[in-house]
C-alpha positions, 0 to 999 in steps of 0.5 A, a space after each residue: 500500500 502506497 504511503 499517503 499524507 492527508 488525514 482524511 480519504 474518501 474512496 469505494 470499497 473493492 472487497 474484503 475478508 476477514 474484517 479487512 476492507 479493500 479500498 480504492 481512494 479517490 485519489 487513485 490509492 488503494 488503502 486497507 482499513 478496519 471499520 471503525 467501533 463507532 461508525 458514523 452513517 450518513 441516513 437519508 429518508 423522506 418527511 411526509 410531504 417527501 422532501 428528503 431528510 438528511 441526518 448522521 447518526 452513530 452505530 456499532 461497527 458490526 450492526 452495519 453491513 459494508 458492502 463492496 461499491 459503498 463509498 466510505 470516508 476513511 481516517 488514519 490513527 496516527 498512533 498505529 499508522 492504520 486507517 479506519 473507515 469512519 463514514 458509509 455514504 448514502 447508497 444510490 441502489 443496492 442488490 442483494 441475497 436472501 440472508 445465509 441458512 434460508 433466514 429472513 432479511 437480507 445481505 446486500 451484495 454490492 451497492 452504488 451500481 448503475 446495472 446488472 448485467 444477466 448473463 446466462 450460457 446457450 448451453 453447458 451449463 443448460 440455461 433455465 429461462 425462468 431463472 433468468 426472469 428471477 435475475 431481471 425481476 431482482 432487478 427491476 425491483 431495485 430500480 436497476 436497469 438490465 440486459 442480457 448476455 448469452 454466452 457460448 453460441 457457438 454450441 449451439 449455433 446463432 440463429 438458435 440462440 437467438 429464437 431461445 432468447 427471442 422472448 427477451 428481445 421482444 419484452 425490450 431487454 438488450 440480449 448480447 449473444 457472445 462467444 469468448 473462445 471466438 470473440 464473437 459479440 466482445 465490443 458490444 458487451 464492452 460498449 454496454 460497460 463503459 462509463 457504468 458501474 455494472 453487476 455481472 451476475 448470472 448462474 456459475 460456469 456461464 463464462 462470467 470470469 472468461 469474458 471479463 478476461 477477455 475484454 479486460 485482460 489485466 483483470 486475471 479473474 480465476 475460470 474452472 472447467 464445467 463439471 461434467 458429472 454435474 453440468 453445474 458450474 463450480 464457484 470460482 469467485 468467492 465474494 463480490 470484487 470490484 474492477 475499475 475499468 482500464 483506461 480508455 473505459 470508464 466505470 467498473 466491473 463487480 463480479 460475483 460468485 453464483 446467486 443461488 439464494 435471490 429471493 423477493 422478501 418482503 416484496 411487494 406483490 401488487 407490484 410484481 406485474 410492473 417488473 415485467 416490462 412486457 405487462 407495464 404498459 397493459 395492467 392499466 387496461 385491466 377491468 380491476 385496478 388490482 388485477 392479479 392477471 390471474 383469473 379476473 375477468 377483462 384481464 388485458 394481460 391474459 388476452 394478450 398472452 392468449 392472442 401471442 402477443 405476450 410470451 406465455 413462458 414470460 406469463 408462466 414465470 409471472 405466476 409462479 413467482 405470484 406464487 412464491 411471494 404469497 408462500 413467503 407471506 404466510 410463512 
């Protein structure tokens, strides 16, 4: 770690383990700090005539979750020569997991983001659409905009990955197919992450790590064989790492390792449809204002799948995860 002289230093967080966070100052530093005992955090909320509030308040250090991409204000204990994160700045978006071992609440995985990226394989490992529409739908419910890369077309060929897929373009995602071994789709993929803080995501053994590599040399992210006895990828990544972009690019990468545990805790189900971007614009023409587009009658959604226009693949994973939300609910 390069020496620094100021006192104070305002960066993002990188990563961390064992109670050590890696961050990259603001000015160009890398610094490795402790939270601090008592941790100040700026709280941000809104008064009833929704004008916004904005106050300090002071926290025991191990109630508050760090995350990578959180900007943070650093201090240097002049005594021991080691910095300390003092401040945790106000988030502008999060993604997060459901907590570890199946309980309530949740972890943020990654904070201040500007996107996710999806991205799924062609094949080896087999993509599960309904899987992927539980990674948008996370999105969606964050405020966070998405698109889609499918990796791996050259198992199974372009025109075949592209009807596969062809429900998502049609709902108005953006969809990169790619290759990494033939570079096929690379610039597109690198033009979508320039100048933006992106999430990549998406199931283990779809290519994650080999594609940023690939792009990004210098990055030397850790890639591993399909299991074959499995057809599962196996996690190579360990915990989410942010990578600034390399000049000329702009912006950061966040890799994280597989999210098998994405939940909607605590989601509101009434707004489900509206994570949908291909039932946004017809819920407004359902008879009922609380139209569940389950059974009701004058249903604009349900018409529209029936008559095509609508993917009913999208509309089965519409209602299977309805159904999920109103499991949690009772429970």
């Amino acid at each position: 770690m390069t020496a620094a002289h100021d006192q104070t230093v305002a960066g993002i967080v990188t990563n961390g383990t064992g109670g050590i966070w890696h961050v990259l100052g603001d000015d160009g530093q890398e610094y490795e700090a402790a939270l601090r005992g008592r941790l100040k955090k700026s709280d941000t909320g809104r008064r009833a005539d929704g004008s916004i509030i904005r106050d300090t308040v002071y926290s025991a250090a191990h109630s508050v979750k760090l995350a990578v991409g959180d900007k943070v204000r650093l201090e240097r204990d002049e005594r021991q020569r080691a910095w300390a994160i003092v401040e945790i700045l106000p988030r502008k978006s999060r993604l997060a997991r459901r907590a570890p071992g199946g309980g309530k609440g949740e972890r943020v995985i990654v904070a201040n983001i500007d996107q996710v990226i999806v991205m799924f394989a062609a094949a080896n490992p087999e993509p599960h659409p309904r899987m992927l529409d539980r990674f948008l739908v996370i999105a969606e419910a964050n405020d966070l905009a998405a698109c889609i890369v499918i990796n791996k077309i050259e198992l199974v060929g372009d025109r075949v990955a592209h009807d596969r897929f062809a429900d998502y373009e049609r709902a108005g995602y953006a969809v990169h197919f790619t290759s990494v071994k033939q570079r096929i789709g690379l610039a597109e993929v690198e033009s979508a992450l320039d100048g933006r803080i992106s999430v990549v995501s998406g199931p283990s053994g779809v290519g994650k790590s080999s594609l940023l590599n690939a792009l990004f040399p210098g990055l030397g992210l850790r890639v591993a064989e399909i299991s074959a006895s499995v057809n599962k990828g196996q996690h190579t990544t360990v915990g989410a790492f942010l990578h600034p972009l390399p000049a000329p690019a702009n912006g950061a990468v966040v890799n994280t390792p597989g999210l098998r545990e994405i939940g909607l805790w605590e989601f509101p189900i009434a707004d489900l449809d509206s994570c949908f971007p291909e039932l946004r614009g017809l819920r407004d023409q359902c008879k009922f204002s609380d139209c569940a587009h389950v059974t009701e009658p004058g249903c604009a959604i349900r018409v529209a799948v029936d008559a095509g226009d609508v993917s009913r693949a999208r509309y089965d994973s519409y209602i299977k995860l309805r159904n999920e939300i109103e499991e949690e609910e009772i429970a």
